[in-house]
DRENTORMI-279646 format. One record per residue (C-alpha): residue in one letter; x, y, z. Coordinates in Angstrom, 1 decimal, always signed. Each point is the difference from the previous one (the first is absolute). Example, Ala and Ser with C-alpha at 12.3 -4.5 7.8 and 13.67 -1.06 7.14 Angstrom:
2
<pt rovo="A" c1="+12.3" c2="-4.5" c3="+7.8"/>
<pt rovo="S" c1="+1.4" c2="+3.4" c3="-0.7"/>
//
This chain:
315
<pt rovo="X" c1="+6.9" c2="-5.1" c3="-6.2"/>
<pt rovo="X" c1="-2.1" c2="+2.9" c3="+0.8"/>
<pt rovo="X" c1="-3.4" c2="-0.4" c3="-0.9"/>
<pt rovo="X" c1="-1.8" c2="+1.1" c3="+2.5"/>
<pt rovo="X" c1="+1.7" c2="+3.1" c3="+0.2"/>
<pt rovo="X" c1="-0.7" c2="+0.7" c3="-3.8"/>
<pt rovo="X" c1="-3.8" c2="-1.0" c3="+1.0"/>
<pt rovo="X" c1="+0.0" c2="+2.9" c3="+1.9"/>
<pt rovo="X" c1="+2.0" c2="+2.9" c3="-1.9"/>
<pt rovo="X" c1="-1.7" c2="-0.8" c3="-2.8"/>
<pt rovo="X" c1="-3.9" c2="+1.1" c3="+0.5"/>
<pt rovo="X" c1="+1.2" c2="+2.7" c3="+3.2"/>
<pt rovo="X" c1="+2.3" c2="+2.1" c3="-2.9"/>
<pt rovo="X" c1="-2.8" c2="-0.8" c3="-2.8"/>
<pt rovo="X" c1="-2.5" c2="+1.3" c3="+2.2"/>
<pt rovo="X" c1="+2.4" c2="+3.2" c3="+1.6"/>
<pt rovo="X" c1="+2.7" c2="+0.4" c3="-2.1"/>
<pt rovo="X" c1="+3.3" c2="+1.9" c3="+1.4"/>
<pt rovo="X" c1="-1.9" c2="+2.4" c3="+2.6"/>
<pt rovo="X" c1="+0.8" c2="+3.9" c3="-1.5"/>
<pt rovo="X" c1="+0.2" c2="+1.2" c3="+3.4"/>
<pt rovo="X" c1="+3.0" c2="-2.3" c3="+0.6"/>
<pt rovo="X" c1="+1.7" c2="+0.7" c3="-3.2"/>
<pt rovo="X" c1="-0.5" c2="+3.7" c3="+0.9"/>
<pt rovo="X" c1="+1.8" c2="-0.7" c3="+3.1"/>
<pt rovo="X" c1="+2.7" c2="-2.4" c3="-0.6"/>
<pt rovo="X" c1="-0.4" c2="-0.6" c3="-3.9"/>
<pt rovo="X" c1="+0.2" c2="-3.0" c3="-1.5"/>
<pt rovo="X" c1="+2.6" c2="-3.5" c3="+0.6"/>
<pt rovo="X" c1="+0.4" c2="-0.1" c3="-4.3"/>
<pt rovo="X" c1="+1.2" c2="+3.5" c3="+0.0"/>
<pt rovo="X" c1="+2.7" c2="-0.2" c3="+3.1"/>
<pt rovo="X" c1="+1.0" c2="-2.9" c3="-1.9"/>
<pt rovo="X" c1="-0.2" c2="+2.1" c3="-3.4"/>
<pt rovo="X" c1="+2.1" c2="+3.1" c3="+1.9"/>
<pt rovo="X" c1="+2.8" c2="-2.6" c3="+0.9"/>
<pt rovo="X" c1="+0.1" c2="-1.5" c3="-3.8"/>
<pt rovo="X" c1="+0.5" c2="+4.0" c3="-0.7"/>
<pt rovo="X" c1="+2.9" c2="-0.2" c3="+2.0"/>
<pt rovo="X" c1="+1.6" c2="-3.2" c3="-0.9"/>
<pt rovo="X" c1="-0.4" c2="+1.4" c3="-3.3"/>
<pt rovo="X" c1="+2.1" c2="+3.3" c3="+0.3"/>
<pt rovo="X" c1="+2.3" c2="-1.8" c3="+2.0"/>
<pt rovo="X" c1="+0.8" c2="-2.9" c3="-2.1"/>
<pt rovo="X" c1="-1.1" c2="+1.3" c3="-2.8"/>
<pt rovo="X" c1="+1.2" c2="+3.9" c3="-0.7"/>
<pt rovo="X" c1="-0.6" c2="+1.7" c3="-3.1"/>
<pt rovo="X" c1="+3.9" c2="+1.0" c3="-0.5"/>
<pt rovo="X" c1="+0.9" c2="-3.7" c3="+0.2"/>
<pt rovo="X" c1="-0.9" c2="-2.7" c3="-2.5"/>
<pt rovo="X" c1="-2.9" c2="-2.5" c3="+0.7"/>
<pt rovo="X" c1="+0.7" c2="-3.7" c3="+0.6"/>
<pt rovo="X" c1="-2.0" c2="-2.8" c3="+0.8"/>
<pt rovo="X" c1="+2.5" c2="-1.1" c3="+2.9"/>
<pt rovo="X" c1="-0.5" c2="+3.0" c3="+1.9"/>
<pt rovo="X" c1="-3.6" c2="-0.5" c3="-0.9"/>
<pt rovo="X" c1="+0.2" c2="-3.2" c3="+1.6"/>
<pt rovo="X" c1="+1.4" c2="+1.3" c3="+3.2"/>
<pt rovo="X" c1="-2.6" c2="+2.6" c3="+0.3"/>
<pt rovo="X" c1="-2.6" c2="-3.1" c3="-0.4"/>
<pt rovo="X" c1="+1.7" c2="-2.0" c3="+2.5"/>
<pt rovo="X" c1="-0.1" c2="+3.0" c3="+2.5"/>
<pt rovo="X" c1="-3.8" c2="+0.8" c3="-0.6"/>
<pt rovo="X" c1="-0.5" c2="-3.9" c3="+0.6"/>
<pt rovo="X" c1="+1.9" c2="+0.1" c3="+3.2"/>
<pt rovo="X" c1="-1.2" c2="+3.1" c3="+1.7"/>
<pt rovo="X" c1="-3.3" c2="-0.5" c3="-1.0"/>
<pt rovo="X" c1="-0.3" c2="-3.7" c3="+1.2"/>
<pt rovo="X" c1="+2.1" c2="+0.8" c3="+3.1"/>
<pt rovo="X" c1="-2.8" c2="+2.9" c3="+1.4"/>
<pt rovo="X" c1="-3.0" c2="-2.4" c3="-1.7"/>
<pt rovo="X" c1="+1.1" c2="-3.0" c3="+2.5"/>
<pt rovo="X" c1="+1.0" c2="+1.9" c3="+2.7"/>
<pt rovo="X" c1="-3.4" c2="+1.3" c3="+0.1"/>
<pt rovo="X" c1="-1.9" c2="-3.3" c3="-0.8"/>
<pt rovo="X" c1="+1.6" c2="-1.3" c3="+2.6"/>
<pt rovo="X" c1="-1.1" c2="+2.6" c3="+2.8"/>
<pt rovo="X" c1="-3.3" c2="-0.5" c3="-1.3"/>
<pt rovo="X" c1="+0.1" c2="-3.6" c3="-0.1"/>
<pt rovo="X" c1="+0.9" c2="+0.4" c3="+4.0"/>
<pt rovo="X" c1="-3.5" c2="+1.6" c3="+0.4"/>
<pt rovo="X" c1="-3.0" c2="-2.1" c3="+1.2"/>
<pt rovo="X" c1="-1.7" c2="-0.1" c3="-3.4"/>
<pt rovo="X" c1="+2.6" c2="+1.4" c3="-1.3"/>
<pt rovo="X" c1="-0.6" c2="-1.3" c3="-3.7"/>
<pt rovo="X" c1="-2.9" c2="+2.1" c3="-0.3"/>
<pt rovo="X" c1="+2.0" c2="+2.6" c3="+0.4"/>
<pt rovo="X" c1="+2.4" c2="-0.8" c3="-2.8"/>
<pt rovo="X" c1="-3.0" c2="-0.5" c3="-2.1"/>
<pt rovo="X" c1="-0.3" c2="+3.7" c3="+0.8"/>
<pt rovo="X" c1="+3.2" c2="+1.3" c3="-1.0"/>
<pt rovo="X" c1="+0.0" c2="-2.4" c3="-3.1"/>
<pt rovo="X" c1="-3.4" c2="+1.8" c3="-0.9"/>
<pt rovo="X" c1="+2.5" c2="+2.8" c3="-1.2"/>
<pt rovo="X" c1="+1.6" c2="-1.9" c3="-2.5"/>
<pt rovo="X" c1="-3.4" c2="-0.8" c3="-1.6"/>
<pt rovo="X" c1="-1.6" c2="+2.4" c3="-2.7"/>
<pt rovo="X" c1="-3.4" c2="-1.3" c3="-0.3"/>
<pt rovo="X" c1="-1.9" c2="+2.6" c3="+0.9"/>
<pt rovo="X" c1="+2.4" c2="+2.7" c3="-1.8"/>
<pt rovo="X" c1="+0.0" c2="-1.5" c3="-3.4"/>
<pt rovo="X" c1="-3.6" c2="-0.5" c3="-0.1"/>
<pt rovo="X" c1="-0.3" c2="+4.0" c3="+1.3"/>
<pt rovo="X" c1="+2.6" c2="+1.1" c3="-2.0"/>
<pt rovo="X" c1="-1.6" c2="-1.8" c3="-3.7"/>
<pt rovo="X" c1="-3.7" c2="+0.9" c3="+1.1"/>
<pt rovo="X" c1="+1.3" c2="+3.7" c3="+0.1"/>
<pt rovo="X" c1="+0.8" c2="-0.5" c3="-3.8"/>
<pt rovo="X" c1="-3.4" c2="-1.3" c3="-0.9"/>
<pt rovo="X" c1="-1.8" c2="+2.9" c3="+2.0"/>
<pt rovo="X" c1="+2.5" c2="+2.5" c3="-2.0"/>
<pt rovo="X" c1="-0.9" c2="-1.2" c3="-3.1"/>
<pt rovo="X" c1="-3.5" c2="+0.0" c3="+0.4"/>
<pt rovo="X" c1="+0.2" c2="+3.6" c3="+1.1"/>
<pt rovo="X" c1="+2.2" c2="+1.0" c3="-3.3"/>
<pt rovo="X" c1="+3.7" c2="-1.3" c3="-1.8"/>
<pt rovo="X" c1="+1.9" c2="+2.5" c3="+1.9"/>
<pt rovo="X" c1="-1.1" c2="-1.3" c3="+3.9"/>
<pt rovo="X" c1="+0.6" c2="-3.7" c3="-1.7"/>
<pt rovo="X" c1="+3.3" c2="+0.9" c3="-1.1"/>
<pt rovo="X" c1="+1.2" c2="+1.6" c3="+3.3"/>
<pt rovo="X" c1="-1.3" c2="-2.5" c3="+2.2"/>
<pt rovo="X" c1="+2.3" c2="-2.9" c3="-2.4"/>
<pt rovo="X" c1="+2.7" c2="+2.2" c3="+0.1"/>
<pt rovo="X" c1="+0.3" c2="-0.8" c3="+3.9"/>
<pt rovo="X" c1="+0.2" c2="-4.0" c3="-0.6"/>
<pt rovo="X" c1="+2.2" c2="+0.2" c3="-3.3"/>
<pt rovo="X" c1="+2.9" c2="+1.0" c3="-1.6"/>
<pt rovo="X" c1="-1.3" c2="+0.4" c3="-3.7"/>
<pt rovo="X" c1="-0.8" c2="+3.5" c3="-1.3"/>
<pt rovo="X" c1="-3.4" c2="+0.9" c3="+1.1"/>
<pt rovo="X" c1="-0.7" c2="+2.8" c3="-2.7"/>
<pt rovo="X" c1="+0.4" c2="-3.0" c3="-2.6"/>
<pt rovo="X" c1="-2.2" c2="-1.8" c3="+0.8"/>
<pt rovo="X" c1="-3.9" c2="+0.2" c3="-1.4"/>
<pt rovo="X" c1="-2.8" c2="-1.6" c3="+2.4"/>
<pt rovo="X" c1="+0.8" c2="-3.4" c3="-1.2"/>
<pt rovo="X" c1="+3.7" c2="+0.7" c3="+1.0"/>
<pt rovo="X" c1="-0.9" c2="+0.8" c3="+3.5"/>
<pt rovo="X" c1="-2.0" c2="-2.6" c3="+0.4"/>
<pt rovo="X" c1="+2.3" c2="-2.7" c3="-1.3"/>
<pt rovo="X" c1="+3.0" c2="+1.6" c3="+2.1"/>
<pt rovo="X" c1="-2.4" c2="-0.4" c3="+3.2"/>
<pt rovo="X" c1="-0.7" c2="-3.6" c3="-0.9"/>
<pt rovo="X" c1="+4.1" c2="-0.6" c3="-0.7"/>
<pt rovo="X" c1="+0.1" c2="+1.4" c3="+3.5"/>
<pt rovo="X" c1="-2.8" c2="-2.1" c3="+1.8"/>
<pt rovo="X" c1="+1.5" c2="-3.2" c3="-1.4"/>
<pt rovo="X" c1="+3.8" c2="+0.7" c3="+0.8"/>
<pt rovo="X" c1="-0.5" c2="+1.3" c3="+3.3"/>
<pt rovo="X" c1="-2.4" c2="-2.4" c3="+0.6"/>
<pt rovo="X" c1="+3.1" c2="-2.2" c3="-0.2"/>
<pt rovo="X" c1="+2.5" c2="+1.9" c3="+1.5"/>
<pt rovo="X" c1="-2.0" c2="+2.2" c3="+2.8"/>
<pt rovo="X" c1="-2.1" c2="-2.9" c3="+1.4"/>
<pt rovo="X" c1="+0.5" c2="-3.5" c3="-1.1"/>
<pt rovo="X" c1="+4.0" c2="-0.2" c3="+0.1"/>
<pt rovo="X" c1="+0.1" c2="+1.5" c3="+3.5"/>
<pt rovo="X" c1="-2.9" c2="-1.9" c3="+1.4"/>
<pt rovo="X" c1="+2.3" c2="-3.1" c3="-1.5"/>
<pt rovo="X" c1="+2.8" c2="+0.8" c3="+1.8"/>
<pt rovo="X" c1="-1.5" c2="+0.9" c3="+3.2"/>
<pt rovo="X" c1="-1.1" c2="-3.7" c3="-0.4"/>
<pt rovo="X" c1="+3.6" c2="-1.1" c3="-0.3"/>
<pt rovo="X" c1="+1.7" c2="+2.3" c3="+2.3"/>
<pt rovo="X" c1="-2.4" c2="+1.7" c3="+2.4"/>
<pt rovo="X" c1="+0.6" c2="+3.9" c3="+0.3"/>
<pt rovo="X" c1="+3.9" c2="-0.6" c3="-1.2"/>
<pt rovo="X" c1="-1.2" c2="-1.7" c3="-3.4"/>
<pt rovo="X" c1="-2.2" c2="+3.1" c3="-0.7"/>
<pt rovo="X" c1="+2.1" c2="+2.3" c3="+0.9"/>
<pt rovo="X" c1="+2.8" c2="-1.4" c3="-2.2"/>
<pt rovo="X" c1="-2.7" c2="-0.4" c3="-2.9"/>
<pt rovo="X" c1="-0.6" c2="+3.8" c3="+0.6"/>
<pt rovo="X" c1="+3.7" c2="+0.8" c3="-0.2"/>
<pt rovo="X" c1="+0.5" c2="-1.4" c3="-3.0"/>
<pt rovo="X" c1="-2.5" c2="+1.1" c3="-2.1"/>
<pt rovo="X" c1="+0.3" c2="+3.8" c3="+1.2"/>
<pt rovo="X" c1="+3.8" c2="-0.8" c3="-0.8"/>
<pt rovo="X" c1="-1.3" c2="-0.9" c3="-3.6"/>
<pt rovo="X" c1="-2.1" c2="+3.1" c3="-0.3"/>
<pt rovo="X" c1="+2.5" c2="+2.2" c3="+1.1"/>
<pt rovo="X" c1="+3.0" c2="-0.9" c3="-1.5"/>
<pt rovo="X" c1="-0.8" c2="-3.4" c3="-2.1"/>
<pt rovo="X" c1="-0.8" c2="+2.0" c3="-3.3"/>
<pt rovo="X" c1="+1.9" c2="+0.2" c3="-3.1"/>
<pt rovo="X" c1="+1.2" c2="+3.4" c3="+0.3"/>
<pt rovo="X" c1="+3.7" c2="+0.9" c3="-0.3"/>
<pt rovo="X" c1="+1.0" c2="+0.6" c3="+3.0"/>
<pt rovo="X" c1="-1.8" c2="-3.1" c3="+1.6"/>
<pt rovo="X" c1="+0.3" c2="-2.7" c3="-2.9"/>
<pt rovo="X" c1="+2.9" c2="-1.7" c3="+1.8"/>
<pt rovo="X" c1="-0.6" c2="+1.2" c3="+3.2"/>
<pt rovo="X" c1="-3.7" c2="-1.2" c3="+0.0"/>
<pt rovo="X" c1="+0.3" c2="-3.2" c3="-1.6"/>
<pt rovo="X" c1="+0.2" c2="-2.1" c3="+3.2"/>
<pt rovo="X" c1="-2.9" c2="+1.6" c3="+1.7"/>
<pt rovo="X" c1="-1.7" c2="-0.3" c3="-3.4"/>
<pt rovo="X" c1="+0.7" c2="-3.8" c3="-0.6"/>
<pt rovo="X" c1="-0.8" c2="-0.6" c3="+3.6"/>
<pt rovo="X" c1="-3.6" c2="+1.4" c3="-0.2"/>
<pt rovo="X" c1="-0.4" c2="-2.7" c3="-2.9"/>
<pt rovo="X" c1="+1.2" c2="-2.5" c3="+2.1"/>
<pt rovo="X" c1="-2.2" c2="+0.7" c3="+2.8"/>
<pt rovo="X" c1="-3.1" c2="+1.0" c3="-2.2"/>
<pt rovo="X" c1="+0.0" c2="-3.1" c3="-2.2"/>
<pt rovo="X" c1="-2.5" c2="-2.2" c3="+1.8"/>
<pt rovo="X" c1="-2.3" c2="+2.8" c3="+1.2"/>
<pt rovo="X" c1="-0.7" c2="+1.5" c3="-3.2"/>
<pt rovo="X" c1="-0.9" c2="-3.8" c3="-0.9"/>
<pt rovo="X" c1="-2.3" c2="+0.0" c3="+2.8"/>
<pt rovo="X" c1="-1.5" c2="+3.5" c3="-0.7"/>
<pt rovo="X" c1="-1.0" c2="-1.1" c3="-3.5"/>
<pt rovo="X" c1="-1.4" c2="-3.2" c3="+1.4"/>
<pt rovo="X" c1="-2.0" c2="+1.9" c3="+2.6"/>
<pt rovo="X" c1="-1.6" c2="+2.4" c3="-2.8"/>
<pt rovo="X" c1="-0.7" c2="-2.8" c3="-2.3"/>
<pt rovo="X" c1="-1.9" c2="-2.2" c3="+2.7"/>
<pt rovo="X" c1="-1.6" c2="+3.5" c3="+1.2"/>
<pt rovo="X" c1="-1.2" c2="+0.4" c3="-3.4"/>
<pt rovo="X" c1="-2.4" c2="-3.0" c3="+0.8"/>
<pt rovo="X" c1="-1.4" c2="+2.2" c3="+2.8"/>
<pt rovo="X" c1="-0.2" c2="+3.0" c3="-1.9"/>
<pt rovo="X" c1="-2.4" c2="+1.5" c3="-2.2"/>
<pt rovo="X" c1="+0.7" c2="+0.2" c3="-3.7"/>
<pt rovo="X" c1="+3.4" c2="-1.1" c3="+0.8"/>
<pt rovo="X" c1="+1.1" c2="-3.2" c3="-2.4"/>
<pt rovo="X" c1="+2.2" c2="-2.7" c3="+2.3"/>
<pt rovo="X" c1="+1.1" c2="-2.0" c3="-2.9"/>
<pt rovo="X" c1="+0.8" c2="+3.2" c3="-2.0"/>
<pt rovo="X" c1="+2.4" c2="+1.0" c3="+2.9"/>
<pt rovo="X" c1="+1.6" c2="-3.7" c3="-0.2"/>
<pt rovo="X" c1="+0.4" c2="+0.4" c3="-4.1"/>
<pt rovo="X" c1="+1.2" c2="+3.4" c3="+0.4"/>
<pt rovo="X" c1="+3.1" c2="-0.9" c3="+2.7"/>
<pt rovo="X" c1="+1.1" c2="-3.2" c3="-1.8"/>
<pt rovo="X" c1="-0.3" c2="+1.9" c3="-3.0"/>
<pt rovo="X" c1="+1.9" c2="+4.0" c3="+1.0"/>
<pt rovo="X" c1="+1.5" c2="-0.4" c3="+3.0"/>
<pt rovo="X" c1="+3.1" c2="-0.8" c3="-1.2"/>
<pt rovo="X" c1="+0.5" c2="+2.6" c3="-3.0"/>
<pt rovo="X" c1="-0.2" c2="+2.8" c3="+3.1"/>
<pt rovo="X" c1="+3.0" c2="+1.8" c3="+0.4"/>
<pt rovo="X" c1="+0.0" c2="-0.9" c3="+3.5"/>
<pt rovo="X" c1="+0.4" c2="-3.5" c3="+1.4"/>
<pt rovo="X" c1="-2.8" c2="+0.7" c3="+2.2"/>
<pt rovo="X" c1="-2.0" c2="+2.6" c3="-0.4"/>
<pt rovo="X" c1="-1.6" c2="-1.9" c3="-3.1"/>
<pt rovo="X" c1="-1.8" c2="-2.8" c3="+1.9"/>
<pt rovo="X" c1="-2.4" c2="+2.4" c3="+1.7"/>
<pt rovo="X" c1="-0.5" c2="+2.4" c3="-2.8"/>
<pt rovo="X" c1="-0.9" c2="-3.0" c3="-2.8"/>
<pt rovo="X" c1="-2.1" c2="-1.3" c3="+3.0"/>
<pt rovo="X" c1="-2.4" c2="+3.1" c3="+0.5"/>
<pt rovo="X" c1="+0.5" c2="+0.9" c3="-3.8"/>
<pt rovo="X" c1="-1.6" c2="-3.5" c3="-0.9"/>
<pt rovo="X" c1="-2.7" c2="+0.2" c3="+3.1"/>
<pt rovo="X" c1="-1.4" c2="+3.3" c3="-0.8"/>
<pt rovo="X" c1="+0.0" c2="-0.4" c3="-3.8"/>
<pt rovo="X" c1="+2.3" c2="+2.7" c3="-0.6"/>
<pt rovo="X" c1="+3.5" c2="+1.0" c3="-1.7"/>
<pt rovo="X" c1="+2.8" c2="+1.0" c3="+2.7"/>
<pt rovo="X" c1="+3.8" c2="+1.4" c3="-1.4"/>
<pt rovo="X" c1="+0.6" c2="+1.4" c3="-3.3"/>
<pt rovo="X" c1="+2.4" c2="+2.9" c3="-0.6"/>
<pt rovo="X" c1="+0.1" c2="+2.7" c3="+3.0"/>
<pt rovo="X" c1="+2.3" c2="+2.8" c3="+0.2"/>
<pt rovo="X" c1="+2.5" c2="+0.3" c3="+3.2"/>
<pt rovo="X" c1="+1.5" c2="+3.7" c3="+0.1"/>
<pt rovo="X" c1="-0.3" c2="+1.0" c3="-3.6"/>
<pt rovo="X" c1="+1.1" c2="-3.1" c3="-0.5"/>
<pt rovo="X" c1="-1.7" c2="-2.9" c3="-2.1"/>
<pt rovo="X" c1="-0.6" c2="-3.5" c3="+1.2"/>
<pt rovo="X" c1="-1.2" c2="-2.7" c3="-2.0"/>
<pt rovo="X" c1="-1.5" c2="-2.9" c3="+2.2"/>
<pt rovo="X" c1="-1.6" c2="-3.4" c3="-0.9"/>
<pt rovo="X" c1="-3.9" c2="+0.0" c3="+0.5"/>
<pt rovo="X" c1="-1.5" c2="-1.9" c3="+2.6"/>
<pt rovo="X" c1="-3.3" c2="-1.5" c3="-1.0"/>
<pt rovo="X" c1="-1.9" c2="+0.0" c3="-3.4"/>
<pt rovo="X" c1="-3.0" c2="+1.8" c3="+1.0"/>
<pt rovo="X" c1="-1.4" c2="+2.9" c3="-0.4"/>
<pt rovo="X" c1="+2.4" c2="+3.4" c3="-0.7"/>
<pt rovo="X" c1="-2.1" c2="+3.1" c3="+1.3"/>
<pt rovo="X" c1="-0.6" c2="+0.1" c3="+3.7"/>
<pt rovo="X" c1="-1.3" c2="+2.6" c3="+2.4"/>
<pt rovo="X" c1="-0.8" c2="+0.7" c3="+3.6"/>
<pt rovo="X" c1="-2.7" c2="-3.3" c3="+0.0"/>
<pt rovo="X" c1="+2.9" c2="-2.2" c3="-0.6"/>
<pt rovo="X" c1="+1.8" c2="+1.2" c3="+2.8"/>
<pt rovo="X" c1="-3.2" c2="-0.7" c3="+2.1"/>
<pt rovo="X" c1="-0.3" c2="-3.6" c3="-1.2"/>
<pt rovo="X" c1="+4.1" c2="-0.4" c3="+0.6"/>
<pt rovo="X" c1="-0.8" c2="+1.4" c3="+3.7"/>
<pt rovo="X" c1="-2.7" c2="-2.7" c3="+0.1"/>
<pt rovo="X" c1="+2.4" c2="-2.6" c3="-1.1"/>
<pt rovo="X" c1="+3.0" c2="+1.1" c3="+2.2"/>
<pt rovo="X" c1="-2.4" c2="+0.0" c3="+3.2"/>
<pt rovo="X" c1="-1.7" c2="-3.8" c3="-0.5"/>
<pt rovo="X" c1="+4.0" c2="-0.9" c3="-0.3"/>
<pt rovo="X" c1="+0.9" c2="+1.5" c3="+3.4"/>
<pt rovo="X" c1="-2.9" c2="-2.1" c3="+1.2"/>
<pt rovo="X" c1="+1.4" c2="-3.1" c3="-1.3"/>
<pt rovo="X" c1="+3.7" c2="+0.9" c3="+1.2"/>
<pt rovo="X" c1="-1.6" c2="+0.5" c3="+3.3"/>
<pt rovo="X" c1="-2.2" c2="-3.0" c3="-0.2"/>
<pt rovo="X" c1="+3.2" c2="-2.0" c3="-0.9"/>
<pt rovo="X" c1="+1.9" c2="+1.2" c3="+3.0"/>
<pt rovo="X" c1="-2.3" c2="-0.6" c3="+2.7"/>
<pt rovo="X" c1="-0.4" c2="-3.6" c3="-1.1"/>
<pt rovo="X" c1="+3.7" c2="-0.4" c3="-0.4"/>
<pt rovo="X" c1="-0.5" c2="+1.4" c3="+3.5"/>
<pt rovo="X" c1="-2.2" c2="-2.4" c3="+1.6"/>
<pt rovo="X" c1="+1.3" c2="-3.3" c3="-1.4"/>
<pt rovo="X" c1="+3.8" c2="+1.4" c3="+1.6"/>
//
């Protein structure tokens, strides 16, 4: 188990993030991995041929060998190092999106606090959902959505899996989920070809989203007009009637802390999507509820870290 080594990675990329200096000058691990899923893509899956979810396995099963391959080759160079482990907490700092998502959602309060049009650009860089649909109370909801799943996704499920698997296990993690994003959604040409890189994400998200919900419900104890048994009634409640299998758990959990009302219809392309709501609270949100979901999502990177470094020290 590696719980010292998520000790570290955890504060040093919360307090530094991915340096931009560095991603200037190399870029950045998720997108080499994102450039080979390109390719595996047009090579297993070309547009002249039909989709199928074998080939879609195979692609999958490459991305999961190369990528695992070149992650412990490398953990084990660095493992060779005196104190080597801090420097896999290093690398591992790159898998980590702490300090991103919290930059990333801040930039859509400070837009909408400036005017609709800066708050609708500033989501449009986080989501997928047509920005010039959505009123103030749109753009705040979709930043919320986004807090709450990434908070899953981006931070908890790798930090997991770094505790399982060292710089391997996050690596993998990453893998898979930028396999899901790429080519897990229900379009045409990757419904088939997708469908084990989607149902894999499940598999791998499904006790981290649990755990994300649980850290913003005991958060909400710690956080100002936040409501800890509200986010408890609201996951037993909503998780379940998401769409997703996952991304419910932390959306119903920060829905129900904050007092607020999280999913609804949307609109994806032209396209309209009717979702299950998350949380019975209030319906009409602006750029202070994305302030008090910032509040919320930082207090549960402080327990998550809290939680590690005891794991850590009992080891």
């Amino acid at each position: 188990m590696y719980f010292i080594v998520t000790a570290l990675a955890l504060p040093i990329e919360r307090l530094l993030g991915y340096p931009q200096a560095l991603h200037r000058a190399i870029g950045h691990p998720v997108e080499w991995i994102g450039r080979f899923i390109g390719w595996l893509d047009r090579r297993f899956n070309p547009p002249d041929r039909p989709a199928s979810r074998g080939a879609g396995v195979l692609a999958l099963f490459a991305l999961l060998l190369v990528t695992g391959a070149v992650a412990a080759g490398v953990a084990f160079l660095l493992r060779a190092l005196p104190f080597g482990w801090i420097a896999e907490a290093l690398v591992a700092t790159a898998f980590l999106a702490q300090k991103s998502l919290r930059d990333h959602v801040q930039a859509v309060a400070d837009g909408l606090a400036a005017s609709l049009d800066q708050g609708r650009q500033a989501v449009s860089q986080i989501v997928g959902r047509d920005p010039q649909a959505l009123d103030r109370s749109g753009v705040s909801r979709a930043a919320l959505e986004s807090l709450a799943e990434n908070a899953s996704d981006g931070i908890v499920a790798p930090a997991f899996w770094l505790v399982v698997g060292g710089l391997p296990g996050i690596v993998l993690y990453k893998a898979i989920n930028t396999a899901d994003s790429m080519i897990g959604h229900k379009s045409p040409r990757h419904l088939s070809f997708g469908w084990a890189a989607a149902k894999l994400d499940d598999l791998v998200n499904l006790p981290c989203s649990r755990f994300t919900g649980l850290l913003f419900a005991l958060a909400a104890g710690f956080t100002r007009r936040a409501n800890m048994k509200a986010s408890f009634e609201a996951m037993y409640r909503d998780a379940d009637r998401h769409v997703s299998p996952n991304a419910g758990w932390p959306e119903a959990a920060l829905a129900g802390a904050l007092g607020i009302r999280l999913g609804g219809p949307r609109s994806y392309g032209g396209r309209h999507v009717e979702l299950a709501c998350m949380g019975d609270g209030k319906d009409e949100l602006d750029q202070i509820d994305i302030e008090r979901g910032l509040s919320l999502y930082g207090r549960s990177l402080t327990l998550l870290t809290v939680f590690v470094v005891l794991l850590a020290l009992v080891s």
